[in-house]
C-alpha positions in Angstrom: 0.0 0.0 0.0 1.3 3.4 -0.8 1.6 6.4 1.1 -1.3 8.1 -0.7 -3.6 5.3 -0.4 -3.0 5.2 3.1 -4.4 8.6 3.6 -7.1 8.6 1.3 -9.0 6.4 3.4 -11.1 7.2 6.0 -10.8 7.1 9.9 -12.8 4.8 11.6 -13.8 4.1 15.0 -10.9 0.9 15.3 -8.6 3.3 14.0 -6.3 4.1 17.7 -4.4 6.4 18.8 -0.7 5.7 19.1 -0.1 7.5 22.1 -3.2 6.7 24.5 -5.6 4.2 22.4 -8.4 6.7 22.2 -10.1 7.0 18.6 -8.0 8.6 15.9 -8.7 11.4 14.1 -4.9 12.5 12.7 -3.1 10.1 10.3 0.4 11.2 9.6 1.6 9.4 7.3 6.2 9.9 7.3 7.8 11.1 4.5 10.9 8.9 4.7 9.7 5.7 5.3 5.8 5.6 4.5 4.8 4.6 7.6 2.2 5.8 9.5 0.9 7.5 12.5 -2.5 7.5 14.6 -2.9 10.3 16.7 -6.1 11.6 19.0 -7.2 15.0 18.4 -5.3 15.8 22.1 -2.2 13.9 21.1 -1.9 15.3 17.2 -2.4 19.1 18.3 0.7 17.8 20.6 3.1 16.5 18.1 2.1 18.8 15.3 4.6 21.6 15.4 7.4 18.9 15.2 6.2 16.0 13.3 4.1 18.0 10.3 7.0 19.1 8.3 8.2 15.4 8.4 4.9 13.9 6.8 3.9 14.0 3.1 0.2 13.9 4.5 -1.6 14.8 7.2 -5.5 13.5 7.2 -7.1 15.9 10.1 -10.4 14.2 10.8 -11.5 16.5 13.9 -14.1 18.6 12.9 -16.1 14.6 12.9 -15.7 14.9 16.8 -18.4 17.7 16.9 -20.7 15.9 14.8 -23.9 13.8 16.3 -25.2 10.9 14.9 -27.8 10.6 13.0 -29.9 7.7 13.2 -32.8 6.0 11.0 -36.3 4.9 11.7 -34.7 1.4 11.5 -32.9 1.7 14.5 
């Protein structure tokens, strides 16, 4: 898998942070090696200023933590 399919996909809810296991909402995904990171909203804005400029992507998914769920009639 390539760096840029990596990112493209979305986050889900068994997508964990790195740091503490809470849900993801930050992939970085490393310049030099591809690789990737999982970062909570708390633990991304915490890493950010050093690890950004060392990523080729950086999939910010948390404006999703503000939205409710919606449900159907099936429910």
């Amino acid at each position: 898998m390539t760096a840029t399919s990596v990112a493209t996909r979305g986050l889900t809810s068994l997508d964990r942070c790195d740091r503490c296991g809470a849900q993801a909402y930050v992939r970085a995904v490393l310049g030099t090696s591809g690789g990737e990171l999982l970062f909570c909203g708390h633990h991304a804005r915490a890493v950010e200023p050093k690890l950004r400029p060392l990523t080729t992507e950086w999939q910010d998914e948390t404006n999703r933590l503000h939205e409710k769920p919606s449900y159907s009639d099936e429910d």
